[in-house]
C-alpha positions in Angstrom: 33.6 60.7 25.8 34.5 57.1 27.2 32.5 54.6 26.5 33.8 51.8 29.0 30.4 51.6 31.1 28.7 51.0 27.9 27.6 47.6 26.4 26.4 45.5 23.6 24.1 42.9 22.5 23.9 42.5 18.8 20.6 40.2 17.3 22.1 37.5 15.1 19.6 34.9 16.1 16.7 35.1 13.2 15.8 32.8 10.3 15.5 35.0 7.8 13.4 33.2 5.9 12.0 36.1 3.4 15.8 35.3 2.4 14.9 32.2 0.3 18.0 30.3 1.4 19.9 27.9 3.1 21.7 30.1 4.9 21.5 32.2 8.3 20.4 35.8 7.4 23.2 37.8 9.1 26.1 35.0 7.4 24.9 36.9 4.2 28.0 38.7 2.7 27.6 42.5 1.7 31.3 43.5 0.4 32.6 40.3 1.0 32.1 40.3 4.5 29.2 38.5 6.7 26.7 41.5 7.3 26.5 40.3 11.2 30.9 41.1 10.8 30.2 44.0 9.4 28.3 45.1 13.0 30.8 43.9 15.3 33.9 45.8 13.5 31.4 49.2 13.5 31.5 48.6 17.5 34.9 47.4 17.8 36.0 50.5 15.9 34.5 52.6 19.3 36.4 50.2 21.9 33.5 48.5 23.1 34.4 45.4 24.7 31.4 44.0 26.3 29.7 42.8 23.0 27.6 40.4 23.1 26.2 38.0 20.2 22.6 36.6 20.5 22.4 33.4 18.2 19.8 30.9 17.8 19.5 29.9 13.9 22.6 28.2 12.5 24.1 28.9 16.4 27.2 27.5 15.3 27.8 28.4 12.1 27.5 32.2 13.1 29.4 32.0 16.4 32.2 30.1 14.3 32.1 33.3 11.4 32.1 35.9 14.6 34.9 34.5 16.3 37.2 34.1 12.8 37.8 37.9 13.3 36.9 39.4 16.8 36.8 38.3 20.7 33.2 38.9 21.5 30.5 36.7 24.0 27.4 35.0 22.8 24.0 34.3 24.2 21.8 31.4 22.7 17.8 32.3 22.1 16.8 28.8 22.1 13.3 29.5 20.9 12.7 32.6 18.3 10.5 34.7 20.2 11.0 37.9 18.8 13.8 40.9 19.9 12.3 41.1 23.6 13.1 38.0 24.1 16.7 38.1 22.0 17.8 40.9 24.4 16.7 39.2 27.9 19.0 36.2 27.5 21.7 38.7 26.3 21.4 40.6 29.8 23.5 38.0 32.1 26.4 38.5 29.9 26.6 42.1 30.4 29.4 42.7 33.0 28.8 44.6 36.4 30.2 48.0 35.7 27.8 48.8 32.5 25.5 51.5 33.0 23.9 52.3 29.2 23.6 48.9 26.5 23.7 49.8 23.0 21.4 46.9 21.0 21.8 46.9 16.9 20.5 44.5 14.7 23.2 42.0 12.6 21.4 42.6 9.7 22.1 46.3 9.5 25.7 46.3 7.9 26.0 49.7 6.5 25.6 51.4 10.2 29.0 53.8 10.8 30.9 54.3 13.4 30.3 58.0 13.8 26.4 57.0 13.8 26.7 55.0 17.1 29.2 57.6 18.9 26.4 60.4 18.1 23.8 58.2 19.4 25.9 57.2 22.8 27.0 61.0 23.1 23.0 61.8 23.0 22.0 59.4 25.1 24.5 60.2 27.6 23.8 64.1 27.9 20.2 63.3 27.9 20.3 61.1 30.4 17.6 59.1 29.1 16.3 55.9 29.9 15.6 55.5 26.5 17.3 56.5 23.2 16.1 55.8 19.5 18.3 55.7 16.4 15.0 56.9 13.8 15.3 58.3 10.4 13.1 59.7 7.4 12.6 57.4 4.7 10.0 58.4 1.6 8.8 54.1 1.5 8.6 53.0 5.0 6.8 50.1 4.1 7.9 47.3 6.4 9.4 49.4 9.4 8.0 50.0 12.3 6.7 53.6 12.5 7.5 55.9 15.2 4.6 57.5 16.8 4.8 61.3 18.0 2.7 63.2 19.9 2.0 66.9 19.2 5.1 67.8 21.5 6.9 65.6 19.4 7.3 62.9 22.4 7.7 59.8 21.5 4.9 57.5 22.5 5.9 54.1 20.9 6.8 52.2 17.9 4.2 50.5 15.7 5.7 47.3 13.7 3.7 47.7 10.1 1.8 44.2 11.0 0.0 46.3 14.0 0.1 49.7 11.8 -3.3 51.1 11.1 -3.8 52.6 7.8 -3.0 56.0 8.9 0.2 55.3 11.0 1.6 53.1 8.0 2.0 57.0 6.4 4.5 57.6 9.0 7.7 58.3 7.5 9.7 58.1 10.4 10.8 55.2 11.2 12.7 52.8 13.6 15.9 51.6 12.5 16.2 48.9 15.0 19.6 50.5 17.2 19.0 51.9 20.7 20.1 52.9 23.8 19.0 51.4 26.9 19.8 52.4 30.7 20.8 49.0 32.1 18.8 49.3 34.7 15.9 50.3 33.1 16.0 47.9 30.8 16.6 45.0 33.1 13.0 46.4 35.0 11.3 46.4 32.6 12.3 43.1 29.9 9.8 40.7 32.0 6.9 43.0 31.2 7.4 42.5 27.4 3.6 40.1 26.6 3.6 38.7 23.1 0.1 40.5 22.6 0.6 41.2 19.1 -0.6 39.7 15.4 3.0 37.7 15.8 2.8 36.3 18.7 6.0 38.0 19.6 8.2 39.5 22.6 8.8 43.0 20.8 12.0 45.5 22.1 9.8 48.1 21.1 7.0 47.2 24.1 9.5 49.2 26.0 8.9 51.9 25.2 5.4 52.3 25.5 6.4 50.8 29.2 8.6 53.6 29.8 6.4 56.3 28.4 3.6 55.3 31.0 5.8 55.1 33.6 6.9 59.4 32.7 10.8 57.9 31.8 12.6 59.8 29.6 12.8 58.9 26.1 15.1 60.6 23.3 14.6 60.2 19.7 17.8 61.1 17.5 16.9 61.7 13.8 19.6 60.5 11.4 20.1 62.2 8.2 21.2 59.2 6.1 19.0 56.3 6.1 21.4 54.3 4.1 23.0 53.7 7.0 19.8 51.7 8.2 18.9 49.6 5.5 17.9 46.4 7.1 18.3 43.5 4.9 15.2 41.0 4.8 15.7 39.8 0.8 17.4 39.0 -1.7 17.0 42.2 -3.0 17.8 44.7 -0.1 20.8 42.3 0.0 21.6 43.8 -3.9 20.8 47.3 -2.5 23.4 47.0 0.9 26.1 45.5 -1.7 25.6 48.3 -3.9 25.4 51.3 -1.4 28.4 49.8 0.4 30.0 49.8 -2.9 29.4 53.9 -2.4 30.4 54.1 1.3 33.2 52.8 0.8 34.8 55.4 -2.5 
């Protein structure tokens, strides 16, 4: 399947400050590689060649790490108002002839190749306006949970600050990677409010949007949710550097 009409944005903006350090999250090395590296070879790998960075803390430091190994653009968040707001500025740097934009997180480094092609390939034959990369994970404990109805529809994504008790058992959960229809999701970004215990512009408003609006929405299940570990610690940092120790043997 060709994937010229497709393209990227990648969220490298964030603080992470549950890091406890000095430097940008995504600059963090797992395997001695920056993590937000790691993403952009995982794309480059498919030929995908409108890839866009979105930076905002330590800009310059992470555009300067990107650029020491691959050709890609950048977008600047100048205010860190959540992933909403991460992908809107991303949008004008998405070329004319792109019909489907893949968005993955920077601090996901473990993510594979074959991951993302199954995802586009899905999203594709679906035609959906909307496709989820979720998996199954026995602690979901700081994921947002994805909520099904008894069809096994999606309805939206809860982030665990907004989680009631009951949804927080959820063990499927969002891994942060989708697939957007361009045009979709350029409708629909400006509708994004920062209603939430945050104060944030979530991604994941969307698809509540699209779900009242009868849009199709595809969830794809992934069996390996090593893949997906995000990295918000010291600690899940240990984990990634480990488990990429494994990936890679």
């Amino acid at each position: 399947m060709s994937y010229n009409d497709v393209g990227v944005v990648i969220l490298a903006a964030g603080r992470g400050a549950r890091m406890k350090s000095d430097i940008a999250k995504v600059l963090h090395k797992v395997g001695n590689k920056s993590m937000v590296v790691h993403v952009v070879e995982c794309v480059k790998k498919i030929d995908l060649n409108n890839v866009i960075v979105v930076i905002g803390h330590q800009a310059q430091k992470v555009k300067d790490e990107v650029s020491k190994f691959f050709k890609v653009d950048f977008a600047a968040q100048e205010q860190l108002l959540g992933t909403g707001d991460a992908v809107k500025v991303a949008i004008p740097g998405l070329k004319s002839g792109i019909k489907d934009v893949l968005v993955l997180c920077g601090d996901v480094p473990l993510i594979q190749e074959s991951t993302l092609r199954n995802l586009l390939d899905r999203h594709k034959l679906n035609q959906a306006k909307i496709s989820v990369l979720a998996t199954d994970i026995d602690n979901p404990t700081g994921y947002g949970r994805i909520i099904l109805d008894q069809q096994n529809n999606m309805l939206c994504i809860k982030e665990e600050a907004d989680a009631s008790e009951d949804e927080k058992k959820i063990k499927k959960i969002n891994t942060g990677i989708y697939c957007f229809d361009k045009e979709f999701l350029i409708s629909v970004i400006d509708e994004i409010k920062p209603d939430n215990n945050q104060k944030e512009y979530y991604l994941t408003d969307v698809i509540e949007i699209a779900q009242k609006r009868y849009e199709k929405i595809a969830v794809f299940t992934m069996d390996d949710p090593k893949q997906v570990i995000g990295v918000n610690t010291l600690e899940e940092l240990g984990k990634a550097e480990y488990l990429s120790r494994q990936l890679d043997k």
